[in-house]
N, C-alpha and C positions, 0 to 999 in steps of 0.2 A: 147507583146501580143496584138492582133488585138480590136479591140473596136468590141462591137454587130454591130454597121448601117457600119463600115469598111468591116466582115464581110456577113452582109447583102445586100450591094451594089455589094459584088466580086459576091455575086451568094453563098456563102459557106451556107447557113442558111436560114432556112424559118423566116418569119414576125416573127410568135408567138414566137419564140427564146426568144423574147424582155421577157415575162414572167420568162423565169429561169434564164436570163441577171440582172433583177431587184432584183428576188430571192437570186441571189448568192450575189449582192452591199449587202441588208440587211445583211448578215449574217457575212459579211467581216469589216474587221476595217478600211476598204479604205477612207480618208479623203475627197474624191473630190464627189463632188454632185453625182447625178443617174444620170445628164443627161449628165456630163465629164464623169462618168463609161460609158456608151454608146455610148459618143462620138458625141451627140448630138448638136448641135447649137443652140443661144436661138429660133428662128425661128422656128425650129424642136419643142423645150422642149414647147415654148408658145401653138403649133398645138395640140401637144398630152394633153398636160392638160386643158387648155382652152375648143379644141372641141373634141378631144377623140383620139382615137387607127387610127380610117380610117382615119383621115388628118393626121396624124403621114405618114401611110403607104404609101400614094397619093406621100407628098411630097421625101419622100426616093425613092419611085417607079419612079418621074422623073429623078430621078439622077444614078437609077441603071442600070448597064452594062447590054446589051443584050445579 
């Protein structure tokens, strides 16, 4: 199964996704952090919690397909 930012970078899923992405980790028994459920790198994980959702989005957005 594709990670959230795997899918987010193909183009399959909008940003906000990332909200029912984190919603479904809590609910699951999945042992690996939120941000290996997402598939996140610590770079990624540092942007999003440190400064917020839009440095998350910026650095995913350089990396995503056009």
């Amino acid at each position: 199964m594709a990670t959230y930012k795997e899918r987010y970078l193909a183009g399959e899923i909008e940003f906000e996704e990332i909200d029912e992405y984190s919603y479904q980790w809590g609910m699951s028994d999945d042992e690996r952090t939120l941000a290996q459920y997402l598939g996140l790198n610590a770079q990624e994980e540092d942007a999003w919690v440190s400064v917020g959702e839009d440095a998350l989005k910026e650095l995913l957005d350089k990396q995503r397909k056009k």
